[in-house]
C-alpha positions as a Markdown table, in Angstrom:
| # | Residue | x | y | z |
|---|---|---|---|---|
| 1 | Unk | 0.0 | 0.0 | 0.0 |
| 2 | Unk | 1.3 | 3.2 | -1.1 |
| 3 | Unk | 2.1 | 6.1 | 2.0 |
| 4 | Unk | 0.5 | 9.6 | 1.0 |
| 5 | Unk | 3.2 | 12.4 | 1.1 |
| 6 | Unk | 2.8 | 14.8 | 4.6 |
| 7 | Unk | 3.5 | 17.4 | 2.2 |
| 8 | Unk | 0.5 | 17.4 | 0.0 |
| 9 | Unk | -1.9 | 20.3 | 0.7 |
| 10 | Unk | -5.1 | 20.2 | 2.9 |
| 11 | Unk | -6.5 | 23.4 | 0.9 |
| 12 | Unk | -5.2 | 23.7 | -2.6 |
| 13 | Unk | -5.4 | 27.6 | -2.7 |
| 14 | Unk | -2.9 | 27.7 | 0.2 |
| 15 | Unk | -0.1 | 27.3 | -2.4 |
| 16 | Unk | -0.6 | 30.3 | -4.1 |
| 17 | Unk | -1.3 | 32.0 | -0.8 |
| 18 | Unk | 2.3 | 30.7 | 0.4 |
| 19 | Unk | 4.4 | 31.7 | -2.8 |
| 20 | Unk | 2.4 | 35.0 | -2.6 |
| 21 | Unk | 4.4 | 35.2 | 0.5 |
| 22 | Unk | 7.4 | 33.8 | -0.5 |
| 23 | Unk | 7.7 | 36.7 | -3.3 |
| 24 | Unk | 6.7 | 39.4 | -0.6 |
| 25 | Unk | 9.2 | 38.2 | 1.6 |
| 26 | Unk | 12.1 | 37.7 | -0.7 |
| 27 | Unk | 11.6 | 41.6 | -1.7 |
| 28 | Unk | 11.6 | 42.7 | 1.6 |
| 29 | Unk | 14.5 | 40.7 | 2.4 |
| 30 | Unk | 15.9 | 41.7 | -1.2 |
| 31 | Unk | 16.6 | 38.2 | -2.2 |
| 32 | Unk | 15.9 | 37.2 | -5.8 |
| 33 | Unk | 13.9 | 34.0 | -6.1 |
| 34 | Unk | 15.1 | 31.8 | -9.1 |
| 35 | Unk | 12.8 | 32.4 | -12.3 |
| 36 | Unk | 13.4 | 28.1 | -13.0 |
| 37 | Unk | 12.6 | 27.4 | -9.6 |
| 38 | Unk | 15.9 | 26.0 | -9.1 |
| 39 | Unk | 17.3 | 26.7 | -5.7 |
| 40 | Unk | 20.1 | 24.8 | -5.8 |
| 41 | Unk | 22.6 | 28.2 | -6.6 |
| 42 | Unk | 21.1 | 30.1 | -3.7 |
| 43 | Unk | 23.3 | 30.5 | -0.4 |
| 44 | Unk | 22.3 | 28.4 | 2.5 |
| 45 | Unk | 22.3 | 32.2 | 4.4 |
| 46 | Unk | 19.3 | 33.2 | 1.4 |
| 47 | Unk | 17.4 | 30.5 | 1.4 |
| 48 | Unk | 17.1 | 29.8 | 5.8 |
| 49 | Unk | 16.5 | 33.8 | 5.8 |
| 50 | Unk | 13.7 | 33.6 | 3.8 |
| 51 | Unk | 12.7 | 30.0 | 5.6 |
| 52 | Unk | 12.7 | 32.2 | 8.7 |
| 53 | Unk | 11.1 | 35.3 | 7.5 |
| 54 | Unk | 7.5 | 33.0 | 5.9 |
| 55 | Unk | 7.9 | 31.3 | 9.3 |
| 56 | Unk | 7.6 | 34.6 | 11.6 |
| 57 | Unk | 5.3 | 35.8 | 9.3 |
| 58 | Unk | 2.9 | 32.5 | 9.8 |
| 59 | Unk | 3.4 | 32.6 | 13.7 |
| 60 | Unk | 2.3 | 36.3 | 13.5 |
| 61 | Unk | -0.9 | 35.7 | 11.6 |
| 62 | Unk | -1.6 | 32.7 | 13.6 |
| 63 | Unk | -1.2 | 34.8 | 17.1 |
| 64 | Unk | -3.4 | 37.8 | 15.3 |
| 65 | Unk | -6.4 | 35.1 | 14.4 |
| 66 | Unk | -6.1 | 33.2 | 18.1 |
| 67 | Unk | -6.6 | 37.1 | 19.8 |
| 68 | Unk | -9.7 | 37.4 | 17.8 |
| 69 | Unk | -11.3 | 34.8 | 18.8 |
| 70 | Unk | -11.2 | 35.7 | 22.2 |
């Protein structure tokens, strides 16, 4: 029996949502994504900043919708 991937997506649209965020952060950061998708010539420095930047940015929208709720 084949094992599903813990990567696949639960809502497809989040995808877009995430490289939407992806491009904002790398301009901010002023880091230039690779037009191939290729990110095997980035530096390990690029590519963990920007790692780190989606990542803060998630945790931040995540804390903003838990204090609504309450």
């Amino acid at each position: 029996m084949a094992q599903s991937s813990s990567n696949s997506l639960v809502i497809p649209q989040v995808k877009m949502a995430l490289q939407q965020m992806k491009i904002e952060a790398a301009q901010e950061l002023g880091i230039q994504i690779p037009q191939d998708g290729y990110y095997g010539n980035m530096t390990s420095r690029e590519t963990g900043s920007l790692g780190g930047y989606i990542t803060k940015r998630l945790v931040q929208m995540a804390e903003q919708s838990i204090q609504g709720r309450h």
